[in-house]
C-alpha positions in Angstrom: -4.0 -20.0 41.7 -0.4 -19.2 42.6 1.5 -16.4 41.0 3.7 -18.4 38.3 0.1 -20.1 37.5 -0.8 -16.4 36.7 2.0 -15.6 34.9 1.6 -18.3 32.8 -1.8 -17.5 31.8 -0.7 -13.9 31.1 1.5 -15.1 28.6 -0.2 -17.1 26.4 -2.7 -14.6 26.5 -0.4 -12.1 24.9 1.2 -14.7 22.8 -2.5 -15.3 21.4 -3.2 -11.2 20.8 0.0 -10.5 19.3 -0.8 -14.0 16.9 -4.0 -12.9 16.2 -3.1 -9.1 16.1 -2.2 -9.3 12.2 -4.9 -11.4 11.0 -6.9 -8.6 12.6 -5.2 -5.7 10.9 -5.1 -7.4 7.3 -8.8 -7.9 8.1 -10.0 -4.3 8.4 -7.9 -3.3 5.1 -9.8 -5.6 3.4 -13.1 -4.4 4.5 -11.8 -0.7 4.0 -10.7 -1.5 0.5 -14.4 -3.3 -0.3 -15.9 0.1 1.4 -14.1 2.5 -0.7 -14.6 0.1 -4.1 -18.3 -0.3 -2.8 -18.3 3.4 -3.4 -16.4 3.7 -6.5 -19.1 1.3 -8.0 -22.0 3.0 -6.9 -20.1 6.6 -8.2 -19.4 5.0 -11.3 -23.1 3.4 -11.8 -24.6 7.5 -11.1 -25.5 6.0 -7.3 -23.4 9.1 -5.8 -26.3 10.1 -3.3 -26.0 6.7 -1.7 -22.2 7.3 -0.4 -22.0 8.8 2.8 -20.1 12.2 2.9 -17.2 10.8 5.3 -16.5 8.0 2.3 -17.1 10.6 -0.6 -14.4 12.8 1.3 -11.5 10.2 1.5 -12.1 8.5 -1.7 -11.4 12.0 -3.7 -7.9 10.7 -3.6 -8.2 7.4 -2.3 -6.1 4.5 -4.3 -5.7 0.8 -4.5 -2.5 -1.1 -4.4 -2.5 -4.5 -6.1 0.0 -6.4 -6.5 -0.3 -10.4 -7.5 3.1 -11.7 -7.1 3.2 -11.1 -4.0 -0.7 -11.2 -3.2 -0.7 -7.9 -1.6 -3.9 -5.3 -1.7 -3.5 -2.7 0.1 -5.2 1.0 0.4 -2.8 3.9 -0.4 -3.5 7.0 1.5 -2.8 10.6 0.5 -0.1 11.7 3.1 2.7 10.0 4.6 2.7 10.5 8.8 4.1 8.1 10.9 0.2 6.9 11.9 -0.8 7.0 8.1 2.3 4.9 7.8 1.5 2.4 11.0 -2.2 1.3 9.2 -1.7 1.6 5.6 0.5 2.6 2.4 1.2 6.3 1.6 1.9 8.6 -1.2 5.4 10.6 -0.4 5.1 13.2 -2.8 2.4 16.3 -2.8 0.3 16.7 -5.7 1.1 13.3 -7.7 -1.2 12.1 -10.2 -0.5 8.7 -11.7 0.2 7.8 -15.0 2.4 11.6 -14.4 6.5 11.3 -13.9 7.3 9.7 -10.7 4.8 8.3 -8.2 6.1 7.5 -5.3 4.7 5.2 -2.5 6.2 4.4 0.8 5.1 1.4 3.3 6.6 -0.3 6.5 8.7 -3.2 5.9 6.9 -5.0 8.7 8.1 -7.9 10.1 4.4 -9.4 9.6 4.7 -11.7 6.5 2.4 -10.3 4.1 1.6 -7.1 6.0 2.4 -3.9 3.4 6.0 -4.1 2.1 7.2 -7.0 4.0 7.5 -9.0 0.6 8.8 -6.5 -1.7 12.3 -8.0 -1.7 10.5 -10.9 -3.6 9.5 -8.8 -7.1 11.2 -9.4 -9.8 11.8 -8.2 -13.1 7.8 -8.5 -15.3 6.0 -8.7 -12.0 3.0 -6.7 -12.3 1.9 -3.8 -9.9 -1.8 -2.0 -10.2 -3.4 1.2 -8.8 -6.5 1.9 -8.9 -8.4 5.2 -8.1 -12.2 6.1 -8.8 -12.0 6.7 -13.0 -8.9 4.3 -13.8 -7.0 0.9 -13.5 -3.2 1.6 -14.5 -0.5 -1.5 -14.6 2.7 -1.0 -14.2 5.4 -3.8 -14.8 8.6 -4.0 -12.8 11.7 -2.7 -14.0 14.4 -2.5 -11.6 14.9 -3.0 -8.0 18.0 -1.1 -6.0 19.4 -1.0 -2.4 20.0 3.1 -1.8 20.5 5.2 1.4 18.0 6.9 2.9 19.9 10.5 2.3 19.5 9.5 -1.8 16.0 10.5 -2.3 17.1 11.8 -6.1 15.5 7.9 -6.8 12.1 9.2 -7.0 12.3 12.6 -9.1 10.6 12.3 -11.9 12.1 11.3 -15.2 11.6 13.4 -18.1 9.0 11.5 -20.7 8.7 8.3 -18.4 5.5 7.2 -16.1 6.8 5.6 -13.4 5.7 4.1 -10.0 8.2 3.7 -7.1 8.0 1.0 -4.2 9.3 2.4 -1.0 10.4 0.8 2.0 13.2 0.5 4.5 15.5 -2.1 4.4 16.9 -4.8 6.0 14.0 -5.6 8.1 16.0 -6.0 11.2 18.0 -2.5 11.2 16.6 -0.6 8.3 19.7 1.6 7.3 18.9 1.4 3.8 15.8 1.8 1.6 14.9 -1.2 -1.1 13.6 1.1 -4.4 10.8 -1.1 -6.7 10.4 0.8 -9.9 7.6 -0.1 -12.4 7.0 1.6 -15.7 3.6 1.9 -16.9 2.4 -0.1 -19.3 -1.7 0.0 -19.5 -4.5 2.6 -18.6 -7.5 1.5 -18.5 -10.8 3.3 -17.9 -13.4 1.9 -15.5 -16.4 0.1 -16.8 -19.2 2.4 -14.6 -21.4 -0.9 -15.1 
């Protein structure tokens, strides 16, 4: 085989891992989310000895991103590094609890359709957006959306008497000098039927 034969070959290779690369990746968070709400389930229906330890250890603060408009689900991790931020979505602040002031959750814009906060642009005003961690379901609607700079990080203080949620991520996708904000407002807590 000569060397532009081989060159060839190369290439469509990669073309085929980097086309196949996000199916991959969107596959694992869906079998980490069934995993960790696997776990929840059996916690909830007094089946706690059946959770290995590892599991029991990152589900403490483990969370579930929904949202249906733009058919993303998504697990949330506790801290915000740049690997955290490479596999998943992450909670910027220390110490949040939902349902509390604030909550505020970053993810890559990715130029992946589909892949965390690609499609956040899209929400609009109603659109609904749900976290879930072991004890509760909580469903926030959208309220606003706003362009800011990435020095304005006053967006996400908390706001005296409101329960908030805000969507991070940089924006536009190409040079991401700014940040696109997605606030929701709380609207329903639910507690989890353990059955």
């Amino acid at each position: 085989m000569t060397m532009k034969k081989w060159i060839g070959v190369a290439f469509i290779l990669l073309g085929c891992v980097l086309l196949l690369l996000p199916v991959v990746e969107r596959e694992q968070q869906e079998r980490k989310i069934e995993v960790i709400q696997d776990a929840m389930a059996k916690i909830e229906n007094g089946n706690e000895k059946d959770v290995p330890p590892e599991i029991k250890k990152e589900m403490n603060h483990a969370l579930i991103l929904t949202i249906p408009a733009i058919d993303l689900k998504q697990v949330v991790l506790e801290t915000t590094t740049k690997g955290n931020l490479d596999k998943a979505l992450t909670q910027i602040k220390e110490n949040q609890r939902l349902g509390e002031g604030n909550f505020a959750i970053a993810g890559h814009r990715s130029r992946v359709h589909g892949r965390h906060f690609n499609r956040l642009d899209e929400l609009k005003s109603g659109d609904e957006i749900v976290l879930e961690n072991k004890d509760y379901r909580y469903t926030y609607n959208v309220v606003g959306k706003t362009t800011v700079l990435p020095s304005q990080v006053e967006v996400l203080d908390d706001k005296p008497g409101k329960s908030l949620v805000s969507l991070v991520t940089c924006t536009p996708i190409n040079t991401a000098t700014h940040r696109l904000i997605v606030t929701g407002k709380l609207v329903d807590k639910q507690k989890k039927d353990p059955s």
